[in-house]
C-alpha positions as CSV (number, residue, x, y, z in Angstrom):
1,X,84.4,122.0,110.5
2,X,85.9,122.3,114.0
3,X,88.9,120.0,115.0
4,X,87.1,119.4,118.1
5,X,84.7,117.1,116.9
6,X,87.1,115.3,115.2
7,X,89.0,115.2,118.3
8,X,85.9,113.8,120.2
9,X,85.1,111.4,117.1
10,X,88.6,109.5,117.4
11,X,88.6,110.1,121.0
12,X,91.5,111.8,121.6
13,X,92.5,115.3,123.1
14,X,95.0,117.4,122.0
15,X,97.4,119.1,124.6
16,X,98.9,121.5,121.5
17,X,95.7,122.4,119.3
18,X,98.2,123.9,117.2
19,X,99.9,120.3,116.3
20,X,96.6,119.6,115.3
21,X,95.7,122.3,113.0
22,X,98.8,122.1,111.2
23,X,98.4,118.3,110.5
24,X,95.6,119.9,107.9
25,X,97.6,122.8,106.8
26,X,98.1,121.9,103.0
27,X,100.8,124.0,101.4
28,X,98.6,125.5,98.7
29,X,96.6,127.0,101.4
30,X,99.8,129.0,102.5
31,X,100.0,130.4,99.1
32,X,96.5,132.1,99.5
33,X,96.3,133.0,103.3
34,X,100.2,134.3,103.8
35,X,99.4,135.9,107.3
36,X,98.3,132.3,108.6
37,X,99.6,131.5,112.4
38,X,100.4,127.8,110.8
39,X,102.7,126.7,108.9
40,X,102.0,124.0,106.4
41,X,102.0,119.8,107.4
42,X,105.6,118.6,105.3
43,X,107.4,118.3,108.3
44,X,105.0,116.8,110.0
45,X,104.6,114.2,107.5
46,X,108.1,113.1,107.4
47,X,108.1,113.2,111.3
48,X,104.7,111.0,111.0
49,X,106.0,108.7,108.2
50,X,109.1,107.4,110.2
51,X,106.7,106.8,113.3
52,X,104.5,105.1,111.4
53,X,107.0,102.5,109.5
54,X,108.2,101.9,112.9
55,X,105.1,100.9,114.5
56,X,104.3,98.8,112.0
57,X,107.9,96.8,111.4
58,X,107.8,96.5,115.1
59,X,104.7,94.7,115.5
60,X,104.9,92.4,112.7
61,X,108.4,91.5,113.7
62,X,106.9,90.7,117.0
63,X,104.0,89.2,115.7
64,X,105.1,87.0,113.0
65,X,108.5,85.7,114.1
66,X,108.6,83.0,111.7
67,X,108.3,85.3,108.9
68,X,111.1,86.2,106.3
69,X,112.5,89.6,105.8
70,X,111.1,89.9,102.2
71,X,107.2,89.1,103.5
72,X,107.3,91.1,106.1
73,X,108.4,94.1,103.7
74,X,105.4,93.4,101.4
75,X,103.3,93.1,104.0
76,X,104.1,96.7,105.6
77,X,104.0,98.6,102.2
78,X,100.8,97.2,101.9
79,X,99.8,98.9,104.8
80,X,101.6,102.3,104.7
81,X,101.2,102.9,101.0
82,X,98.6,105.9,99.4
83,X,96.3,103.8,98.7
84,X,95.5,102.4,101.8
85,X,96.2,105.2,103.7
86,X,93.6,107.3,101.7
87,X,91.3,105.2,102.0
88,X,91.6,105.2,106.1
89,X,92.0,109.5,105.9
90,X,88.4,108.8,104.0
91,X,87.2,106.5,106.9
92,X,88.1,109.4,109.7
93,X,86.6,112.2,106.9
94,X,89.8,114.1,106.7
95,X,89.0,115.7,103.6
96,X,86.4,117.6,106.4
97,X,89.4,119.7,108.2
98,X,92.0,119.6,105.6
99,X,92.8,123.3,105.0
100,X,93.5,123.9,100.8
101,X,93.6,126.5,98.5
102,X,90.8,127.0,96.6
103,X,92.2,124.8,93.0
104,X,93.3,122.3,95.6
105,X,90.3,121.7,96.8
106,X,88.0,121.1,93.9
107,X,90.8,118.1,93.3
108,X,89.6,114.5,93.5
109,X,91.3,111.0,92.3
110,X,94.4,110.8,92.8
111,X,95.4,114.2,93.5
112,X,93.5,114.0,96.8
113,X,94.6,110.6,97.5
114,X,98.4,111.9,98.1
115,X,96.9,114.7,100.0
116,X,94.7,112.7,102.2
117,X,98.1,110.1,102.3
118,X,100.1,112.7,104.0
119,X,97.4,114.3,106.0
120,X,97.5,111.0,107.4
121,X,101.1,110.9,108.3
122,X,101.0,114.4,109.3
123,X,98.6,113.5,111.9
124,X,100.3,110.3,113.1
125,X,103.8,112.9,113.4
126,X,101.2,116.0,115.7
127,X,100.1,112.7,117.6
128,X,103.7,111.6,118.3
129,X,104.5,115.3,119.3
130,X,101.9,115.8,121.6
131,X,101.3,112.5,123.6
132,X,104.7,110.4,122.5
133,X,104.9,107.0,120.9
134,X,102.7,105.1,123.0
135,X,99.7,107.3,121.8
136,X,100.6,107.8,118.4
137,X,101.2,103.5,118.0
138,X,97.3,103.1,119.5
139,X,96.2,105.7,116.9
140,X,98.2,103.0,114.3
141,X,96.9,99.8,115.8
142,X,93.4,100.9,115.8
143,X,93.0,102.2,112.3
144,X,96.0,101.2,110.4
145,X,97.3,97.7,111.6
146,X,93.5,96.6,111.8
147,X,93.5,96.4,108.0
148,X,95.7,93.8,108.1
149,X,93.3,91.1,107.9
150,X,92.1,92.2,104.5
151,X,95.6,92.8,103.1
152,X,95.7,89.1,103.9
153,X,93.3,87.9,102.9
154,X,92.6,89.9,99.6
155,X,96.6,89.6,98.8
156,X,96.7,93.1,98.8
157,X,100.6,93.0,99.3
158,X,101.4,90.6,96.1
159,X,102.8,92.6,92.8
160,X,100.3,90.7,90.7
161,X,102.0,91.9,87.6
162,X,105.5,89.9,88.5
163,X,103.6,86.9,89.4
164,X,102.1,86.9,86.5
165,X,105.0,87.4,84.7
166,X,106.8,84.4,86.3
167,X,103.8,82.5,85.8
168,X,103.4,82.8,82.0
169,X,107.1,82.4,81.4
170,X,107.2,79.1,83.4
171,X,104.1,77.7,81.8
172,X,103.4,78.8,78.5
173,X,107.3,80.3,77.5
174,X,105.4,83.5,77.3
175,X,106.2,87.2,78.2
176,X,102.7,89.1,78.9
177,X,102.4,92.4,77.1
178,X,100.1,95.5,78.1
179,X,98.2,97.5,76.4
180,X,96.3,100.5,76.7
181,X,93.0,99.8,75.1
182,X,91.4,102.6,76.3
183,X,92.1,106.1,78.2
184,X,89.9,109.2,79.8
185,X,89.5,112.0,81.3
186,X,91.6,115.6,82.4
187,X,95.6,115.3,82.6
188,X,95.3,115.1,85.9
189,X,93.0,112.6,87.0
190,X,93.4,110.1,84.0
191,X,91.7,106.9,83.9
192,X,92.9,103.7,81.7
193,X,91.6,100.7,80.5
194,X,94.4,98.0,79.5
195,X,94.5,94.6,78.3
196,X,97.1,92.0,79.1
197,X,98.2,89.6,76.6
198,X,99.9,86.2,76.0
199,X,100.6,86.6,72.5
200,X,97.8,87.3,70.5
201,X,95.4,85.9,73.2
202,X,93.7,88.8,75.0
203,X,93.7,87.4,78.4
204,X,92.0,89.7,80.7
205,X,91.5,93.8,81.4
206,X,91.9,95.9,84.9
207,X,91.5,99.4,85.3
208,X,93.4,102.2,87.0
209,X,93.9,105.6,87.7
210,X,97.3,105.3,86.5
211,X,99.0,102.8,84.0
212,X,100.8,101.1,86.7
213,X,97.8,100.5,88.8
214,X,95.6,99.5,85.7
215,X,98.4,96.7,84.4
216,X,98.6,95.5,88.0
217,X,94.7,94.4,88.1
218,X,94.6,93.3,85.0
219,X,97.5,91.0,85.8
220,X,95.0,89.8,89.2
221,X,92.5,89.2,86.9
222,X,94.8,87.3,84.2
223,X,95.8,85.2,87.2
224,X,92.3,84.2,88.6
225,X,91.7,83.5,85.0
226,X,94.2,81.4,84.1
227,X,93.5,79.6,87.8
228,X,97.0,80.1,88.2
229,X,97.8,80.6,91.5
């Protein structure tokens, strides 16, 4: 699909079409198309990862002055994290101009989440390149500091799995266990099913595409079980 419509879609014009392009220039797709004019979007998203945790410190400094250090910090890693930022590259249908080899790009889960993460970054780094920091921090605000309302309000930014932790120690002299109850799929785009426990009480379950994310929902859901908030 032509950059140019996404260009028109988001509304913004590229003086350097090349800082563009490369922003979707995976490095698998280097490996099959050697003579390519581009190289591939690393530096970019090292470049577009720094101008992104700026942007975002800076306003919520500004914004929320009262705030503590430790907060703020949770706050803004739920906002830059893969996750979230996957889930914004699906919004603006990355995954339509994203330039891969041919394994790479028959990839879903989580394997495309990390790509569509850094394609994100890499774009934010082109943007900064091409039109500066006031540009690039608009690009931000719209798409990426707009979903701070919902990591407010869904607690997006809370490591469920400590709170828990604290929780069950403090009321019932209890360290919660984890356990895998149940697991599928290829190596690489694994899906579990684990139980947290108090004891032998089976409290509640969470899934994940990874241990770590399954353990940390079925901590949430332990929590809004126990009502302990």
């Amino acid at each position: 699909m032509s950059l140019s419509s996404l260009e028109k879609a988001l509304d913004i014009s590229f003086k350097n079409k090349d800082l563009l392009q490369q922003a979707f220039v995976h490095r698998s797709y280097l490996n099959e198309n050697r003579d390519f004019h581009l190289q591939h979007n690393e530096r970019l998203e090292f470049l577009g990862d720094a101008v992104l945790e700026l942007v975002v410190t800076e306003y919520l400094y500004s914004k929320y002055p009262d705030k503590p250090e430790g907060e703020l910090t949770a706050w803004r890693a739920a906002l830059v994290n893969t996750k979230m930022l996957s889930s914004i590259g699906r919004e603006l249908n990355f995954s339509d101009y994203l330039l891969l080899s041919h394994g790479e790009s028959k990839e879903e889960g989580k394997a495309r989440d990390y790509i569509l993460a850094n394609t994100v970054e890499a774009f934010i780094g082109a943007l900064f390149l091409d039109q500066g920091l006031k540009n690039s921090g608009k690009f931000i605000t719209t798409y990426i500091l707009s979903k701070l309302k919902e990591v407010l309000e869904d607690e997006l930014f809370l490591d469920s799995k400590s709170h828990f932790q604290e929780l069950a120690q403090e009321k019932a002299a209890i360290t919660p266990t984890y356990i895998v109850l149940k697991e599928w799929g290829p190596d690489h785009a694994k899906h579990f099913y684990i139980g947290v426990y108090l004891d032998k009480e089976l409290v509640a379950h969470g899934e994940g595409s990874s241990k770590q994310e399954a353990e940390q929902n079925a901590a949430k859901n332990a929590l809004a079980e126990k009502n302990w908030k």
